[in-house]
C-alpha positions as CSV (number, residue, x, y, z in Angstrom):
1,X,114.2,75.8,-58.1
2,X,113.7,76.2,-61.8
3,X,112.4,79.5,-62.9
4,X,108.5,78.2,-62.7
5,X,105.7,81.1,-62.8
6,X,102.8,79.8,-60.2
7,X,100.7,82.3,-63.0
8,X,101.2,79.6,-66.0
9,X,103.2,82.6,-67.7
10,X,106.5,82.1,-69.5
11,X,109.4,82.5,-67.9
12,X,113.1,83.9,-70.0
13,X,115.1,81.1,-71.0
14,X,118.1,79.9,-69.2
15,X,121.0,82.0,-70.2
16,X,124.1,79.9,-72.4
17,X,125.8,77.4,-70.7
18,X,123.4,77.9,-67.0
19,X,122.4,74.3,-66.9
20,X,125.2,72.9,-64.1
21,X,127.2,70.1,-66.2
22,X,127.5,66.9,-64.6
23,X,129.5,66.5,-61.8
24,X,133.1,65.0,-62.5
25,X,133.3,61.3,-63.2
26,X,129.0,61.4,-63.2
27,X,127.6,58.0,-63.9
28,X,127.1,56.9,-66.5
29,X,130.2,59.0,-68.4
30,X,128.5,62.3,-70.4
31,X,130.9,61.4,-73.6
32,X,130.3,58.1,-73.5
33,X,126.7,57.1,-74.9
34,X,125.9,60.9,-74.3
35,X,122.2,62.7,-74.9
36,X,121.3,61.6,-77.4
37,X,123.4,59.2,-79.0
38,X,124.5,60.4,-82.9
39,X,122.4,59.7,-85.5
40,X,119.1,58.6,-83.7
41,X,116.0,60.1,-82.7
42,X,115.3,60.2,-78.9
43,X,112.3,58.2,-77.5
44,X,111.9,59.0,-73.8
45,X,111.7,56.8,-70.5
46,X,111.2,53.0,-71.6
47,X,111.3,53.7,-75.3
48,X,114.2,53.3,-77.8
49,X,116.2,55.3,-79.9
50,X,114.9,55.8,-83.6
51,X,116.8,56.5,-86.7
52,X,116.4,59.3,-88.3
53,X,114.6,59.8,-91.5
54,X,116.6,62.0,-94.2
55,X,115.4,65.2,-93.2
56,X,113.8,64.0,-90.0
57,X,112.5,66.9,-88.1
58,X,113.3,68.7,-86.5
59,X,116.8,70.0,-87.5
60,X,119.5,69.9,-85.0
61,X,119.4,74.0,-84.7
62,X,119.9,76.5,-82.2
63,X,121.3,73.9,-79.0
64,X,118.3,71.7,-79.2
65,X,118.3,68.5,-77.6
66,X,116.2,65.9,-76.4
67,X,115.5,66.6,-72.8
68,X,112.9,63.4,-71.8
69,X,110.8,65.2,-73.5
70,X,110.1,64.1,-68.4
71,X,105.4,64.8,-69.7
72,X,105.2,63.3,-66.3
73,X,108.1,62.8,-69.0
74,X,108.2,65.0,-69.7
75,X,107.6,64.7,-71.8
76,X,110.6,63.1,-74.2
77,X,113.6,62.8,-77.5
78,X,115.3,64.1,-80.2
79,X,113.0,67.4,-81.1
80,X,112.7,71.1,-80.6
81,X,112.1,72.5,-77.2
82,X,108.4,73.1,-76.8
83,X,107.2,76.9,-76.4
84,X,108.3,78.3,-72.9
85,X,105.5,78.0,-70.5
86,X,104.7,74.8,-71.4
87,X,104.0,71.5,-68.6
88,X,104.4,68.9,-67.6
89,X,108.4,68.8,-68.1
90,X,109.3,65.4,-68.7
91,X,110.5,64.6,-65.5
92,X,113.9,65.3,-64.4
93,X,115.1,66.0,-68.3
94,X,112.3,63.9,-69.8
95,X,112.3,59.9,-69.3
96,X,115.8,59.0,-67.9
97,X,117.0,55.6,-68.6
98,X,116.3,52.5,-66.8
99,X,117.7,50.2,-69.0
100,X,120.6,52.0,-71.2
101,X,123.6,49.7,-70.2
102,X,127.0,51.8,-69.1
103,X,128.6,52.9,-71.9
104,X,131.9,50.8,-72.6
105,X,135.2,52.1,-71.3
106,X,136.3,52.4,-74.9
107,X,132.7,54.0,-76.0
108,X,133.5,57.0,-78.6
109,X,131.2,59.5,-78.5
110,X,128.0,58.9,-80.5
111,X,128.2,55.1,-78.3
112,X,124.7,53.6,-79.3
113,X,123.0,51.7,-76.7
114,X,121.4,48.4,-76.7
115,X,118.2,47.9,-78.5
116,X,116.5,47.0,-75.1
117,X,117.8,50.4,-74.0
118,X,115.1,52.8,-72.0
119,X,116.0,56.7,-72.2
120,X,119.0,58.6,-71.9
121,X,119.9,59.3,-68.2
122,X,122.5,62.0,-69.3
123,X,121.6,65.8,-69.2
124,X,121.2,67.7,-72.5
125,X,124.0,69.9,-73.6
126,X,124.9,73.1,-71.7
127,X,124.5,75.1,-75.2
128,X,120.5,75.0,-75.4
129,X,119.4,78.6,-75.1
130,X,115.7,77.8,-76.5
131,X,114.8,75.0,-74.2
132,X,111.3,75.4,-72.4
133,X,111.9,75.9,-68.6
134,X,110.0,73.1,-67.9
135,X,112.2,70.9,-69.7
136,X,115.8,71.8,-67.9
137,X,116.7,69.0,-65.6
138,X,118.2,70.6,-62.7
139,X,119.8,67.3,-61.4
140,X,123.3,66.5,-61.7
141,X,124.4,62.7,-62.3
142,X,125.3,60.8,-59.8
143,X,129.2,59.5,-60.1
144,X,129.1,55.1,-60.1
145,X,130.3,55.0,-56.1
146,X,127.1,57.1,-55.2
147,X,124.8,54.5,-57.0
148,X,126.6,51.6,-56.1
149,X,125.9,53.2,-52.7
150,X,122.2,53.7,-53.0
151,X,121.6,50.4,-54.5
152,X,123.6,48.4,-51.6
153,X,121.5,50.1,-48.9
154,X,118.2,49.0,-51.0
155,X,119.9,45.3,-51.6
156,X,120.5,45.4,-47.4
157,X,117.0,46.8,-46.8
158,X,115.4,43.6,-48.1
159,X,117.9,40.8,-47.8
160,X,117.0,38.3,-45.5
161,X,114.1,38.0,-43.0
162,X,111.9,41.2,-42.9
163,X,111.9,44.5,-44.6
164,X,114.0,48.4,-43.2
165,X,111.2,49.8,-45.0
166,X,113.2,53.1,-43.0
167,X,116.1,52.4,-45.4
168,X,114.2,52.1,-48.6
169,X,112.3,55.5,-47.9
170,X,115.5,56.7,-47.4
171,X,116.9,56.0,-50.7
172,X,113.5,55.3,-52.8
173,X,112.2,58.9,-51.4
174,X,115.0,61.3,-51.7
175,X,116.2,60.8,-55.2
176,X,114.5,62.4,-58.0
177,X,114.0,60.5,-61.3
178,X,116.8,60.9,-63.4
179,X,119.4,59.6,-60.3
180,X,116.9,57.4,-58.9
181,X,116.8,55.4,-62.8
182,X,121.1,55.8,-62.6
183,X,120.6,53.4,-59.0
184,X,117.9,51.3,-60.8
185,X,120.4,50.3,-63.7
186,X,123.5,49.7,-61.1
187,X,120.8,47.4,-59.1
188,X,120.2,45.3,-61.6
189,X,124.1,45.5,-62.9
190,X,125.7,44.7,-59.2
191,X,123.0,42.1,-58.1
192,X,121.8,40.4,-61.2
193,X,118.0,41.6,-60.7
194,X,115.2,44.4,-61.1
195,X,114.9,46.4,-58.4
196,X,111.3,46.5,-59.0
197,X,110.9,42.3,-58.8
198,X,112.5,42.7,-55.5
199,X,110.4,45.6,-53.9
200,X,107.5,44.2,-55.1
201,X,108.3,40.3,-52.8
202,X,109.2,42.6,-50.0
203,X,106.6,45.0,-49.7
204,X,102.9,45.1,-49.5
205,X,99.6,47.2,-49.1
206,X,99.9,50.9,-50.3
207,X,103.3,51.2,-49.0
208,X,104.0,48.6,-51.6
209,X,103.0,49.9,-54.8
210,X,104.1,53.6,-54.0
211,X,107.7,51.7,-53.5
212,X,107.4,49.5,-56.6
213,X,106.5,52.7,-58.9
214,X,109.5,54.8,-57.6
215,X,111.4,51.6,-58.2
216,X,110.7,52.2,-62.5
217,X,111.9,54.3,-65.3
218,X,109.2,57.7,-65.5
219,X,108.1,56.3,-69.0
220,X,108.0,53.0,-67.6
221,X,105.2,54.2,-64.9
222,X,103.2,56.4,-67.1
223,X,102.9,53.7,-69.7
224,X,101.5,51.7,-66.7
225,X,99.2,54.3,-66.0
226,X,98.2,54.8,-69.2
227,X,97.4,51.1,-69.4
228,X,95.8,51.1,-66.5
229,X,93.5,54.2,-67.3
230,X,92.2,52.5,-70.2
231,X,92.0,48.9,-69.1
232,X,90.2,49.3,-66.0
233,X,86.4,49.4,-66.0
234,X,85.4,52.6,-67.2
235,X,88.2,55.1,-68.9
236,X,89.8,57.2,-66.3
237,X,90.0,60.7,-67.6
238,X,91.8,63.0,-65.3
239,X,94.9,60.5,-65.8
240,X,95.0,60.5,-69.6
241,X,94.7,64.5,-69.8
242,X,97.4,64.5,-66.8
243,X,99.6,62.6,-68.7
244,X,99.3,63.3,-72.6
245,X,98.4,67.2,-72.2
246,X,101.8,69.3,-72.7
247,X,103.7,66.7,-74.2
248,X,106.3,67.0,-76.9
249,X,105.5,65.1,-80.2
250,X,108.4,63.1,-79.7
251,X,107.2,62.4,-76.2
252,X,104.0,61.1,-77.4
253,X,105.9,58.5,-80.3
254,X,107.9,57.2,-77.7
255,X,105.0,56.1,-75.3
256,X,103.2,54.8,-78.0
257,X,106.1,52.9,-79.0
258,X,106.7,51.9,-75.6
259,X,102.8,51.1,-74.8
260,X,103.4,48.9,-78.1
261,X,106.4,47.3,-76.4
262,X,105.3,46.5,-73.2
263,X,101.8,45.5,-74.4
264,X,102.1,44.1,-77.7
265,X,99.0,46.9,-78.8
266,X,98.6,50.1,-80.3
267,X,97.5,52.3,-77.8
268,X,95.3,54.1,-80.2
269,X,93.4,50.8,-80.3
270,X,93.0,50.6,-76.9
271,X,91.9,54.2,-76.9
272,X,89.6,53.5,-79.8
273,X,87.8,50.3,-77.7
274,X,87.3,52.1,-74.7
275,X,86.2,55.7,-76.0
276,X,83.5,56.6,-78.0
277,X,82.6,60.1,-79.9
278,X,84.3,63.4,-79.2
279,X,86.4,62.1,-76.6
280,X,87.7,59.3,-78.4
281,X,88.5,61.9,-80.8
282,X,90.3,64.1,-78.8
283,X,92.5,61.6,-77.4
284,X,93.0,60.5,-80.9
285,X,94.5,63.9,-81.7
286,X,96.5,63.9,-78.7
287,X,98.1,60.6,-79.5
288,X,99.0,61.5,-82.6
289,X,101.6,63.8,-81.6
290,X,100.9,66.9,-84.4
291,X,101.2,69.6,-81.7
292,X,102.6,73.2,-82.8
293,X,106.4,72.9,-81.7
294,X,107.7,76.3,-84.2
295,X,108.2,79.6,-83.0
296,X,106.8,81.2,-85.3
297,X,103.5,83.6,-84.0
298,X,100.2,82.6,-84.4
299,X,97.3,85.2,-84.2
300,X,95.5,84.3,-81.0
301,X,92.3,86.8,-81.9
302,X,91.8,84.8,-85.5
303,X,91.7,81.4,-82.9
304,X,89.7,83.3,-80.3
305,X,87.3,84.2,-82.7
306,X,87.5,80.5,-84.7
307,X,86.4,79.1,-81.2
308,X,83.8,81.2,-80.8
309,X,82.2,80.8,-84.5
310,X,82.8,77.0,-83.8
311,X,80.4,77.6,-80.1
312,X,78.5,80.3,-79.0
313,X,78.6,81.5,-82.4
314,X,76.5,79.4,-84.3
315,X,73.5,77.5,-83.7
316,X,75.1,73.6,-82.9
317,X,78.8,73.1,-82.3
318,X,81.9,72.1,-84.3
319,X,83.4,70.4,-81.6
320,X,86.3,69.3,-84.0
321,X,87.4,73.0,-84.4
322,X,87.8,73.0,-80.8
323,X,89.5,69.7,-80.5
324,X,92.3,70.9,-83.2
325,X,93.0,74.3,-81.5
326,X,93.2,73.0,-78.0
327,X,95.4,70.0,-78.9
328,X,97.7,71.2,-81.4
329,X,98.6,74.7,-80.4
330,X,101.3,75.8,-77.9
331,X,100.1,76.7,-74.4
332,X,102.0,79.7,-74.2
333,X,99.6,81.0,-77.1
334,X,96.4,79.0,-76.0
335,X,96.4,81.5,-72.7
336,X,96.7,84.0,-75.2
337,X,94.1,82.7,-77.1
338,X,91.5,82.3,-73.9
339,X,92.6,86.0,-72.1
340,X,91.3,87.7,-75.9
341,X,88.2,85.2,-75.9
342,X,87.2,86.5,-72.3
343,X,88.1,90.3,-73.3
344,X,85.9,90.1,-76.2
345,X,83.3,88.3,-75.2
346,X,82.8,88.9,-71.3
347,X,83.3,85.4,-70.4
348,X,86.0,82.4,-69.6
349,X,86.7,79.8,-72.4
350,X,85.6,77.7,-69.9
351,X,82.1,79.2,-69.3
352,X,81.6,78.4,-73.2
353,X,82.7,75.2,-73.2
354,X,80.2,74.4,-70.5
355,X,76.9,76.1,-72.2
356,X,78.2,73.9,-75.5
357,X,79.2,70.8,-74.2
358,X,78.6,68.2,-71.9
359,X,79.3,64.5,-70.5
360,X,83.0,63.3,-71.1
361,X,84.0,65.7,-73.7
362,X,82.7,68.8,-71.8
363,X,84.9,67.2,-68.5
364,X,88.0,66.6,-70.8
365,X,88.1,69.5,-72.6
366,X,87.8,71.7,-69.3
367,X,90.7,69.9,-67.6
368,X,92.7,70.4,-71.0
369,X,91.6,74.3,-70.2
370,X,93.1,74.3,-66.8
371,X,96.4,72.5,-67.4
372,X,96.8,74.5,-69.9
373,X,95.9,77.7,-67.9
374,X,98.0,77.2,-64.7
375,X,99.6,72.9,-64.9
376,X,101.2,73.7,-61.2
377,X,97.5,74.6,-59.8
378,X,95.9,71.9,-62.0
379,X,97.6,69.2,-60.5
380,X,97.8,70.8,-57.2
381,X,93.2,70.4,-57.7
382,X,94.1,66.5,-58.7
383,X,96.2,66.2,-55.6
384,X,93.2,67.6,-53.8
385,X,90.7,65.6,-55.5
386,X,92.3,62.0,-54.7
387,X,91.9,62.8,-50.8
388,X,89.1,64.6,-50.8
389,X,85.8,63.1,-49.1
390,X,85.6,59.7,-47.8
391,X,88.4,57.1,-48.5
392,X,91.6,58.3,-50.4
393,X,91.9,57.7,-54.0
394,X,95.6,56.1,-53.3
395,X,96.4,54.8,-56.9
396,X,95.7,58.9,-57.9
397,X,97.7,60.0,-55.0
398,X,100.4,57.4,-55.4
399,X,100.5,58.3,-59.7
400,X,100.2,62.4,-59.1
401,X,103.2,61.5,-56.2
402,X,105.5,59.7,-58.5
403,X,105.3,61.6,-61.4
404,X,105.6,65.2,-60.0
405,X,108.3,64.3,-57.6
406,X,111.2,66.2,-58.8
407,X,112.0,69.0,-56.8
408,X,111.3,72.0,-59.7
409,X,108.3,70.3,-60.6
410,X,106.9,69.6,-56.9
411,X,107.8,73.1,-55.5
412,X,105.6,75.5,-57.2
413,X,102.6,72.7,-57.3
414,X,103.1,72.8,-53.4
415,X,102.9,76.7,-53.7
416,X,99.8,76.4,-55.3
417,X,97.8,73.8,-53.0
418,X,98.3,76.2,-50.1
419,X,97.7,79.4,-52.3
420,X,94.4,77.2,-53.3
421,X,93.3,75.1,-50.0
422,X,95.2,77.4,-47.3
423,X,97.1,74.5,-46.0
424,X,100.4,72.9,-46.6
425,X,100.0,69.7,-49.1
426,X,102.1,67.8,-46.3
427,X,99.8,68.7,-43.9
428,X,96.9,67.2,-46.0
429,X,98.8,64.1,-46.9
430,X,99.1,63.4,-43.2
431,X,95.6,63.9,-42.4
432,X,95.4,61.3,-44.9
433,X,97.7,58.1,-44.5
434,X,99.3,57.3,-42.4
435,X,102.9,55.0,-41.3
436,X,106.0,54.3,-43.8
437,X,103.3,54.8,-46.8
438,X,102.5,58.8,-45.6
439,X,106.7,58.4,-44.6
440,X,107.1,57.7,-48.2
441,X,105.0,60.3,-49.6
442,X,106.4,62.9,-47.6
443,X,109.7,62.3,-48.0
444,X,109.0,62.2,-51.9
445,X,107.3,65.7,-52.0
446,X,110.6,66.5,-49.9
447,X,108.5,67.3,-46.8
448,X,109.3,64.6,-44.6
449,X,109.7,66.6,-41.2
């Protein structure tokens, strides 16, 4: 398990050369078409590669590499590693590919994939001392016999009459997602379709969509979701914070330009038509990707005290001042930030926001607070919220599922759900479905017993 404090603290960096290098012969080659290809910017899951600009930012210093970065995911591409501490990591290094075709046997190294090409499925260099421990994907490729493998049990599971829907959860649930999107592309290679297309024909009810989204790229999904959220009647908040909060700035161009992509829109439009006031604001600054990825220290009391002059200190509120410091400054220095405010003023950040705001904004802004406080016990609350009181929210337990599924990312939200609720996060998913959709679920939290 990556070195993940439940706390929301920061954790030391992994030492040079501790990320395990893929396996020999991983799939697709690490040379060949490597992370990142030369000369482009990385846009995670779903996205494309970009070229850089002269100049581009950042500079290729110190090891750094586009992990999804992953959010979610991750996160995303070619950038600096955000500021340890910092969550969600885009899942399983940040948006592996769906789509980047193999590499050809000739490839040289730099190999430039197809324009249609989704994100990197290869791991980031072994030199990147600086990277953010949320952002190390602790999965090593698969070789091309063990996806071959994978994707004939899921082409046996659903040819001909009926469904093994025990054989799909036996592949769908027990891969995280940068293997799962390696056995995705050999699908579609070795039979000619999208895994997807077929899941979705062979499956139904909510067993059925949690199988379809495992079935996509990570930026693929949250794209989705992000569509969703915004399309649906009414805006649903909890999954635009869980989604665009943390990200890397490269993360947050490549879902745009995949939103754009896949939708044919600017998802600041969309934002824009189904937002209004401070809240359309903040997700406005959000989506615009200026968030503080340098090193260099920031003095936490001179933002303590700018928050407080912008709230409790003055008669009204400058709810843009807020907005600015809460989206475009690290986490690790935001918890900073809110320990000095509570010191010097006797209260939480969160208390304040609540005496100075309210409706939408004064619900957005405090979830920002807590993912930004502790993400593990945030999500771990979202988790609770979807099953909590009648009915189960199953499209919030199926996205928080999908997206936090990789086995560093799952663990220490599963710590916190029983430090929080005093049960097991299995246990409450049971209680909750049941059949090969709990199955599923279980098996994808890697509690399947």
């Amino acid at each position: 398990m990556y070195p993940y404090s439940p706390q929301g603290g920061t954790c030391p960096p992994p030492q040079q050369g501790s990320y395990p290098p893929p396996q020999q012969g991983a799939y697709p080659p690490p040379q060949q078409g490597a992370y990142p290809p030369q000369g482009m910017s990385y846009s995670p899951s779903g996205g494309s590669y970009l070229p850089p600009q002269q100049g581009t930012y950042p500079p290729p210093q110190q090891g750094a590499y586009p992990p999804q970065g992953m959010s979610y995911p991750p996160s995303g591409g070619s950038y600096l590693p955000p500021q340890q501490g910092t969550y969600p990591p885009p899942q399983q290094g940040a948006y592996p590919s769906q789509g980047m075709p193999y590499p050809p046997s000739d490839a040289k190294p730099g190999y430039s994939p197809t324009r249609d090409a989704s994100f990197q499925c290869c791991p980031p260099p072994q030199s990147a001392p600086n990277v953010s421990n949320f952002n190390q994907p602790q999965t090593n490729l698969l070789s091309r016999e063990e996806c071959d493998a994978a994707a004939k049990i899921l082409r046996d599971a659903m040819k001909g009459l009926g469904t093994d829907e025990k054989a799909l959860i036996s592949v769908l649930g027990k891969y995280p997602p940068l293997q799962m999107n390696q056995i995705i592309k050999s699908y579609t290679s070795n039979y000619g379709k999208r895994l997807v297309d077929d899941v979705k024909s062979d499956t139904s009810g909510d067993f059925g969509k949690l199988a379809c989204a495992l079935s996509m790229s990570i930026a693929d999904y949250d794209v989705k979701c992000l569509h969703n959220a915004i399309a649906r009647l009414g805006t649903d908040d909890d999954c635009l914070i869980e989604i665009l909060v943390g990200r890397t700035n490269s993360d947050i161009r490549a879902l745009r330009e995949l939103y754009k992509k896949k939708y044919g829109k600017d998802i600041e439009n969309d934002v824009k038509g189904d937002t209004s006031g401070y809240i359309r604001r903040l997700y406005i600054v959000l989506l615009e990707g200026n968030r503080d990825e340098s090193d260099v220290p920031r003095d936490a009391l001179a933002d303590a005290e700018a928050l407080y002059n912008a709230g409790e200190g003055k008669i009204g509120t400058d709810e843009m001042t807020f907005i600015s410091i809460l989206c475009n400054r690290p986490d690790s220095h935001l918890r900073k930030v809110f320990d000095i405010y509570q010191q010097k003023h006797g209260h939480t950040i969160e208390q304040a926001i609540s005496k100075e705001f309210s409706g939408d904004i004064k619900k957005a802004l405090t979830n920002l607070v807590a993912s930004i406080r502790n993400k593990a016990e945030y999500i771990a609350s979202l988790f609770e919220k979807s099953m909590k009181g009648l009915g189960t929210d199953d499209d919030k337990l199926i996205r928080l599922t999908v997206r936090h599924r990789a086995p560093y990312v799952i663990e220490p939200i599963k710590e916190a759900y029983k430090t929080k609720y005093g049960k097991t996060l299995a246990k409450r998913i049971k209680g909750d479905t049941s059949g090969n959709y709990c199955k599923l679920l279980l098996a994808c939290i890697h509690d399947d017993k």
